[in-house]
N, CA, C and O atoms as CSV, one atom per row, in Angstrom:
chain,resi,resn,atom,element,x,y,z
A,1,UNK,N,N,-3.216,23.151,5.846
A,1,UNK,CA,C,-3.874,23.024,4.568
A,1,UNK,C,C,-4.685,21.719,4.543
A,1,UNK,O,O,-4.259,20.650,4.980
A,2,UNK,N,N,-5.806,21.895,4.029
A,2,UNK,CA,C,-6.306,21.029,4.097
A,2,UNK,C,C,-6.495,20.070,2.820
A,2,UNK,O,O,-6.545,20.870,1.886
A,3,UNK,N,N,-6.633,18.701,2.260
A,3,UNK,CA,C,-6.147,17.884,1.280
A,3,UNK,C,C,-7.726,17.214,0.812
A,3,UNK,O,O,-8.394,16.379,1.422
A,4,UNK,N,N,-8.046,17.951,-0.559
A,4,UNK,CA,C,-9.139,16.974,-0.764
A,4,UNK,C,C,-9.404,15.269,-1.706
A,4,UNK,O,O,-9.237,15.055,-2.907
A,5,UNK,N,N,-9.784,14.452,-0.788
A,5,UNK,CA,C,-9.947,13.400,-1.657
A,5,UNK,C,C,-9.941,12.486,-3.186
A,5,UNK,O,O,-10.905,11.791,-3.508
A,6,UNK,N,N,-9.354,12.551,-3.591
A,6,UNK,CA,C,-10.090,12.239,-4.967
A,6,UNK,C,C,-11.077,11.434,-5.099
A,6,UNK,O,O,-11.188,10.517,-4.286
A,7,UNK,N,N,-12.012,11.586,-6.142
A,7,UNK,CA,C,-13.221,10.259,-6.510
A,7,UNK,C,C,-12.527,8.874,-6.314
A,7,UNK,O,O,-11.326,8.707,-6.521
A,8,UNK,N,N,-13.301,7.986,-5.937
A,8,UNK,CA,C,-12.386,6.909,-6.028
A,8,UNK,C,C,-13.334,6.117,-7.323
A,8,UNK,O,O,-14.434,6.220,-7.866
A,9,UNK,N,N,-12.363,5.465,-7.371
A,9,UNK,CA,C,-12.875,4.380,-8.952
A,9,UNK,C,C,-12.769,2.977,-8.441
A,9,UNK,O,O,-11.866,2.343,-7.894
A,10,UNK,N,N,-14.564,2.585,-8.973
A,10,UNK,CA,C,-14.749,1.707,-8.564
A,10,UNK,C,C,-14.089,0.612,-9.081
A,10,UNK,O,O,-14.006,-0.306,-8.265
A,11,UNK,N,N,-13.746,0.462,-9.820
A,11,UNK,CA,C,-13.125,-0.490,-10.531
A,11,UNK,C,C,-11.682,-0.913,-9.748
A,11,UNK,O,O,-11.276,-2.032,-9.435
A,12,UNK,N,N,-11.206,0.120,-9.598
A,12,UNK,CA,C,-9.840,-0.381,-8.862
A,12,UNK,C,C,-10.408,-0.731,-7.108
A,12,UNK,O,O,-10.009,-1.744,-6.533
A,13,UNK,N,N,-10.955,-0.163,-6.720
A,13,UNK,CA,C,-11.678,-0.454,-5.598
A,13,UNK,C,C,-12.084,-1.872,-5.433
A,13,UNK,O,O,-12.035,-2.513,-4.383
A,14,UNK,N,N,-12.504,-2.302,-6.633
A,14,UNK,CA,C,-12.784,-4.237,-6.545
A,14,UNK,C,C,-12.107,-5.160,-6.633
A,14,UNK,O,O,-12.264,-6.320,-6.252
A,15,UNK,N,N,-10.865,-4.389,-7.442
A,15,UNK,CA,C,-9.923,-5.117,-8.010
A,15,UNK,C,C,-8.672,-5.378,-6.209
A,15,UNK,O,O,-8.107,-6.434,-5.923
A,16,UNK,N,N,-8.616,-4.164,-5.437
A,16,UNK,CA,C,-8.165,-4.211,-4.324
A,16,UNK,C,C,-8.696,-5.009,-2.967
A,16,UNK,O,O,-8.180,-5.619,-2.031
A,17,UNK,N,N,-9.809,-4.708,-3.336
A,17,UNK,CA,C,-10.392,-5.814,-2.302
A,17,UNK,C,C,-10.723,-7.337,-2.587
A,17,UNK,O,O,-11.426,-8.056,-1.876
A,18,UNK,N,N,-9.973,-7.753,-3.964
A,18,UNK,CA,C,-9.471,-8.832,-4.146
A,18,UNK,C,C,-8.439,-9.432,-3.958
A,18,UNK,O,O,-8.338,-10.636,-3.722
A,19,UNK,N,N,-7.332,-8.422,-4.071
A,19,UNK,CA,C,-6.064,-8.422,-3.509
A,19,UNK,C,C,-5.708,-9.030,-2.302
A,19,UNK,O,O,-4.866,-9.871,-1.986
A,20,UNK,N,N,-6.861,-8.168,-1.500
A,20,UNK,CA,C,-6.247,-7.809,0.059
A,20,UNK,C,C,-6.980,-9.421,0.650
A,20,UNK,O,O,-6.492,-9.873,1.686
A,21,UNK,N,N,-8.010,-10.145,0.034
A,21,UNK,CA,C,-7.606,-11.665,0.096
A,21,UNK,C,C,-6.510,-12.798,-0.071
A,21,UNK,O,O,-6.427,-13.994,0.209
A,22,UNK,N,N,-5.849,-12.002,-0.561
A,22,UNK,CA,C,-4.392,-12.857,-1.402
A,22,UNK,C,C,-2.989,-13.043,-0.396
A,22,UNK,O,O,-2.138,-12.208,-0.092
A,23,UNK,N,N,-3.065,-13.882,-0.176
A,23,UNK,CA,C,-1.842,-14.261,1.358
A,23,UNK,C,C,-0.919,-13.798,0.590
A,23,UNK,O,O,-0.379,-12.872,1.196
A,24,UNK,N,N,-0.211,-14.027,-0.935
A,24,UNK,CA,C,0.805,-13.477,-1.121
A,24,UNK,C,C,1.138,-12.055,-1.794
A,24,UNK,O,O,2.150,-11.382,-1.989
A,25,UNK,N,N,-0.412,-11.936,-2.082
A,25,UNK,CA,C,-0.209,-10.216,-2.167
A,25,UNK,C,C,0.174,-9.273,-0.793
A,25,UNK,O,O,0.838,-8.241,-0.693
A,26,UNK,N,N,-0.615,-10.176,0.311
A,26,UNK,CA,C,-0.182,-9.156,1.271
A,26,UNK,C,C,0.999,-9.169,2.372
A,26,UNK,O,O,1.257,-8.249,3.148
A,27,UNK,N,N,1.899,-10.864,2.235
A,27,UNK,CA,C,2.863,-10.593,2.486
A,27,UNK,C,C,4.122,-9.982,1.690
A,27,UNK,O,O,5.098,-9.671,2.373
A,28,UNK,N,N,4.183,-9.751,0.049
A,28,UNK,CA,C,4.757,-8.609,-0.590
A,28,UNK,C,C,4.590,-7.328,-0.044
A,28,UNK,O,O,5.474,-6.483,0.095
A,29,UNK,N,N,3.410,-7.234,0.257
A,29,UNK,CA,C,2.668,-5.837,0.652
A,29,UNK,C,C,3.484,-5.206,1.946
A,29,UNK,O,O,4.136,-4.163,1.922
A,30,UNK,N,N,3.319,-5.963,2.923
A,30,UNK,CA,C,3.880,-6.083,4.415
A,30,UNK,C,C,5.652,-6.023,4.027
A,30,UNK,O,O,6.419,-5.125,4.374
A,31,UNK,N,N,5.998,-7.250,3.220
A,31,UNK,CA,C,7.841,-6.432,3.458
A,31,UNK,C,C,8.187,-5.393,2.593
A,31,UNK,O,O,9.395,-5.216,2.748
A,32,UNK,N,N,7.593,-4.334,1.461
A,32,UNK,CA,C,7.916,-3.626,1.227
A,32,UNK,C,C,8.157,-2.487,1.949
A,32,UNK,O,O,9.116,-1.717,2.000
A,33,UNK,N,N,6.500,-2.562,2.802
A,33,UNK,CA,C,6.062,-1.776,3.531
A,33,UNK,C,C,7.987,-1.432,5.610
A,33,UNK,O,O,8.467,-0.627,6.409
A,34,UNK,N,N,8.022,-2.632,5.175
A,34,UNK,CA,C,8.851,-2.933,6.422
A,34,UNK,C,C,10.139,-2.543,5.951
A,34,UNK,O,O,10.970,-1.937,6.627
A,35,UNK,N,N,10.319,-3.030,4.393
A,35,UNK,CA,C,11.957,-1.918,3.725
A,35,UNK,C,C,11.879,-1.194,3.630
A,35,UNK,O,O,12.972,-0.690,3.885
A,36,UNK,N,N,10.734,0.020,3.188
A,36,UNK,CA,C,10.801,1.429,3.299
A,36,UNK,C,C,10.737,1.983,4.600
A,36,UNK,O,O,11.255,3.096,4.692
A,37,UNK,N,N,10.176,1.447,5.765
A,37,UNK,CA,C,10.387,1.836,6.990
A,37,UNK,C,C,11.844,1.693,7.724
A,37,UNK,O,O,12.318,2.437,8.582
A,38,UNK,N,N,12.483,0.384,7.069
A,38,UNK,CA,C,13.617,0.447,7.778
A,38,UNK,C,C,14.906,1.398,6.553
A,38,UNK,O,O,15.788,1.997,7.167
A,39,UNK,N,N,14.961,1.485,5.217
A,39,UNK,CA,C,15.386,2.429,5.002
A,39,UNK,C,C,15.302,3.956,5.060
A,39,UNK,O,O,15.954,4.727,4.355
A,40,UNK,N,N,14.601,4.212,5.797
A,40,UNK,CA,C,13.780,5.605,6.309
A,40,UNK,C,C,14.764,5.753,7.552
A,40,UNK,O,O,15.529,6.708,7.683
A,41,UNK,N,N,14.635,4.535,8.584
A,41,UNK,CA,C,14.853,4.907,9.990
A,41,UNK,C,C,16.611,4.746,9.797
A,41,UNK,O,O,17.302,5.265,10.673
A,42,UNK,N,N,17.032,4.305,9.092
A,42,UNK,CA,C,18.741,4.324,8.999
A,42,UNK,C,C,19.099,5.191,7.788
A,42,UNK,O,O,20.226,5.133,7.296
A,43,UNK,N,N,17.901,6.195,7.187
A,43,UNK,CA,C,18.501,7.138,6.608
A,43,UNK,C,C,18.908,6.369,5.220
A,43,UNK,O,O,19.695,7.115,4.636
A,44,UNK,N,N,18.720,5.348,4.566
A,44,UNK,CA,C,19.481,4.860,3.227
A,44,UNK,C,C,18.219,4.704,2.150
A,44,UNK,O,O,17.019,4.460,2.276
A,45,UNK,N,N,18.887,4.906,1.301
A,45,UNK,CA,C,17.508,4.426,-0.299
A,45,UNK,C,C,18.542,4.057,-1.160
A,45,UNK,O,O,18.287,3.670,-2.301
């Protein structure tokens, strides 16, 4: 099946690529990203 895109909005689009400047937005970003991977791989939530 194939999955179509949604519009994207610009607004949040600017607001993210402000973010993704932000050392501590993106190390939040990075260990969430690293707890849901490691509660995934040992099976726990």
């Amino acid at each position: 099946m194939v999955k179509i895109a949604k519009k994207s909005d610009p607004k949040k689009l600017e607001e993210l690529k402000k973010k993704i400047h932000n050392e501590s937005y993106l190390q939040n970003a990075i260990n969430m990203i690293a707890l849901n991977l490691t509660k995934n791989l040992l099976h726990e939530e």
